[in-house]
C-alpha angles and dihedrals in degrees: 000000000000115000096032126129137197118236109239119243087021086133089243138115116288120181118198118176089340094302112123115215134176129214109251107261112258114257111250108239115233113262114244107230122247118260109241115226117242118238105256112251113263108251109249132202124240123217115316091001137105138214104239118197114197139212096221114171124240109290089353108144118250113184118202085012118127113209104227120202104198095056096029090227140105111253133203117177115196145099092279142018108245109232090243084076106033096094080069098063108128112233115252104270091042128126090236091052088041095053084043092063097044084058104060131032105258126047121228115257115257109241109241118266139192118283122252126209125217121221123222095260088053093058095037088055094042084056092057094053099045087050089054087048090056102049090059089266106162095202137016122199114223107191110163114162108257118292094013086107115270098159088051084051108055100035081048091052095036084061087046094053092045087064094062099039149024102286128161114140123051122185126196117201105203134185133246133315098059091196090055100041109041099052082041094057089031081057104047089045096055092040097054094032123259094233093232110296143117114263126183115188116190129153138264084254096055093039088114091061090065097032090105090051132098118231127177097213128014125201114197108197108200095014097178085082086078101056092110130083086190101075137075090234087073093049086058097037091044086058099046091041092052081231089159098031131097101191122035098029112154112230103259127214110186115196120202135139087193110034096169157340088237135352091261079073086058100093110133099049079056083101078054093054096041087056090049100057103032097255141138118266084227084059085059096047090097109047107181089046087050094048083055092049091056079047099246110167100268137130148172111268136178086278099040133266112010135193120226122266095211113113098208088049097054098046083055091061101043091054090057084037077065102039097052087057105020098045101033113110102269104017126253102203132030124201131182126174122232106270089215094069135256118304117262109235118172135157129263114197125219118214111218120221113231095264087045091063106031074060088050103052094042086058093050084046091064096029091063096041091059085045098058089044090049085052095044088059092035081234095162087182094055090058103053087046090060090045096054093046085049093050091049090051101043087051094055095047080066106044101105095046087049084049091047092049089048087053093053095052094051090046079065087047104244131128131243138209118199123200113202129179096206135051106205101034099041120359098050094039093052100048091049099052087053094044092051078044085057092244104142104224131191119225116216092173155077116059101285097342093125134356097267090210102054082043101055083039086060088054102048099042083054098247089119121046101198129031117193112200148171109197113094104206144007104069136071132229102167129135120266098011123159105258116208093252087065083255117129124241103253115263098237107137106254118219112195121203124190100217087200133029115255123232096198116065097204092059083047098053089040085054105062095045089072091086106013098064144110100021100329137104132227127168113209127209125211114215117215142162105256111237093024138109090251084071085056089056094050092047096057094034085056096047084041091059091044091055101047093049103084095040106019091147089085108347105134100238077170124155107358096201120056108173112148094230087061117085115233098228090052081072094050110134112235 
């Protein structure tokens, strides 16, 4: 427009008698660096007094308490605990009793507890490991099948290694729930002694609140929940296992009856594999590169590195997968199957009504509608979002068959224990219908709905018939078992039922061990619709588990459904 003028030195264009100039581009100026933040000072206790470090639940009040960042924890420092704060007391084994001892000079005295015994495979496993420990192994594969006695083992083995080396620490990564799996390990340790030494026992969830510690040994109870770089979980567990370190690395004893769906899920006994062949631990950074490199039959793919489907191929890698540990002198991996024989998993069809399945197959209609569109996008978000909507559905089509047949198993007077994926669609609708049949039921699910323990303690001592559950390891619910409180679980002979079909094999086989464990039998059942893809999904799960039995410590019990219209990345387990 006539009469406007550019602003010198705008940064734009500006044209005088047909010569073209630019403004002279603004100095940057230079960047102040960030203040770091100085470590707050550890609190420190006066004369006749302790630093005491409390396990305070989120938004509880604690009066007097002071929330310290450094350590995540509340802090009260004093002669003696009020009473105001004492249902915060850690147990002994926890991180915030761990962290409390480290603090004052003295540590507090361990109660007495009830003795364990160990029984001979305990020790004879104990005696592998420590003989892999004192040969300079790095990390030693304990894959028992469930209930054989993995935990025995490997506190028995921690104590065995401490006798041929400094150690001091020792940390235990459990799995979920915490209020299973922590009094469960606090009391394994105390029953068969803790040598000595200072254990902190914490959970796969809370690994990030001890990544900056030192430990001399790390047992990592379920380590398959560690097969993934992606996550956050490795960053913490790579800097508590020493995975990327030379010097300083903690002994690891990683205790799994199901490691992984394929070797390219075998990432932290990568340190193992570097030691093995002479190698750098840098050359092992990249599993799935250095598989390639000892020319396993795996690829890139469209979703990243595959393993081949060839049978013949992958036999031939898990052989070598053996030989490297089994063989090795001494041996890196141990695996002993349950005495007491494989676990008897067979289907159990479910005839839809007609409305039943007029409801199914609209369902499938729209799920594979979505589907088409997810692959068409290549929107691998979008499909297993539909997955997951399907699976819920399809679930709840089935509820009242999976609550008749309940019915049936506690008229002969047998427990059950059903495992669910989902809370609103299974889990809630099946406990209600038992408990408005007057079937009392124990809840292990939902996050703080119910305290898990008292829950899974109603259950065993046979208060409760019936106890629907999500998690997939890490209780027990046999027949028989030791409670806490020296009692026996009742005999009564326990069913499980998968009211879904699982997709990943390891959850599966997990699964089943929760009741057919430590000397005692349980057959499973696996619902399905009749005439659907889900009894696709139970046929090869079953095959899968047959198949694994006999060699779970490597056998690929990898993607379950493998219909062409399903993506493979929407199977992916998470």
């Amino acid at each position: 427009m006539p009469g406007r003028r550019r602003k010198a030195g705008s940064g734009r264009t500006a044209h005088t008698r047909g010569t073209t100039t630019r403004a002279a581009p603004r100095k940057a100026s230079p960047r102040k660096a960030a203040p770091t933040k100085a470590a707050p000072e550890l609190p420190t206790a006066g004369p006749g007094e302790r630093v005491w470090v409390l396990a305070v639940p989120f938004r509880a009040p604690a009066p007097g308490a002071v929330w310290h960042a450094g350590l995540q924890a509340h802090v009260w420092v004093g002669r003696e605990l009020p009473p105001e704060l004492v249902p915060y007391d850690p147990p002994p084994y926890s991180l915030e009793r761990f962290l409390e001892d480290e603090l004052n000079v003295e540590p507090r005295p361990i109660p007495p507890a009830r003795p364990l015994t160990p029984r001979e495979q305990q020790c004879d496993g104990a005696d592998v490991i420590a003989a892999h420990a004192a040969a300079g192994g790095r990390v030693f594969l304990l894959g028992d099948d469930p209930g054989v006695g993995k935990t025995g083992t490997a506190i028995l083995a921690v104590k065995a290694v401490a006798e041929q080396r400094d150690v001091r620490t020792v940390l235990v990564i459990a799995d979920r729930p915490a209020a299973i799996t922590i009094p469960h390990w606090a009391r394994s340790i105390a029953g068969f002694g803790d040598g000595g030494l200072r254990w902190c026992v914490t959970t796969w969830d809370r690994l990030g609140k001890v990544a900056k510690l030192r430990f001399d040994v790390v047992v990592a109870d379920e380590a398959h929940m560690v097969r993934h770089t992606t996550t956050r979980r490795w960053k913490h567990w790579k800097a508590v296992s020493g995975a990327a370190r030379v010097k300083g690395t903690p002994y690891v004893l990683a205790a799994t009856a199901t490691p992984a769906h394929t070797p390219l899920e075998l990432p932290y006994l990568a340190p193992e594999f570097a030691a093995r062949h002479g190698e750098s631990i840098k050359e092992w950074a990249d599993l799935p590169t250095a598989l390639d490199r000892h020319r396993f039959h795996v690829e890139r793919g469209r979703y990243g590195w595959q393993w081949t489907e060839d049978a013949d191929e992958r036999r031939a890698d898990l052989a070598r997968l053996q030989e490297w540990l089994a063989r090795a002198d001494p041996p890196a991996t141990l695996h002993r199957p349950a005495p007491w024989g494989p676990v008897s998993v067979t289907g159990t069809p479910v005839l839809l009504t007609p409305a039943e399945r007029a409801q199914y197959e609209a369902e499938w209609s729209e799920f594979r509608a979505e589907m088409q569109l997810a692959r068409r996008g290549r929107q691998t978000a979008r499909g297993r979002a539909a997955l997951l909507r399907f699976r819920q559905k399809a679930g709840l089509i089935r509820v009242q068959a999976t609550v008749d047949w309940i019915k049936a198993q506690v008229e002969a007077e047998r427990q059950v224990a059903v495992s669910v994926e989902f809370v609103e669609t299974a889990a809630d609708p099946i406990r209600a219908a038992l408990l408005d049949a007057g079937i009392p039921v124990a809840g292990i699910y939902g996050r703080d709905r119910f305290d898990v323990e008292a829950e899974r303690l109603r259950f065993q001592r046979g208060e409760a018939a019936v106890c629907v559950f999500t998690v997939t390891a890490s209780i027990s619910l046999h027949a028989g078992e030791l409670l806490p409180d020296g009692a026996t679980a009742s005999e009564a002979p326990r069913v499980g039922l998968f009211h879904q079909p699982r997709f990943s094999g390891i959850q599966a086989r997990q699964v089943t061990g929760r009741t057919h464990r430590d000397g005692k039998t349980s057959p499973w059942r696996v619902a399905f619709a009749a005439d659907t893809v889900e009894e696709q999904v139970a046929r090869v799960m079953v095959e899968r588990l047959a198949v694994s039995g006999s060699t779970a410590s490597l056998r690929e019990i990898a993607e379950l459904l493998e219909a062409d219209w399903l993506p493979a990345a929407a199977l992916t387990d998470a």
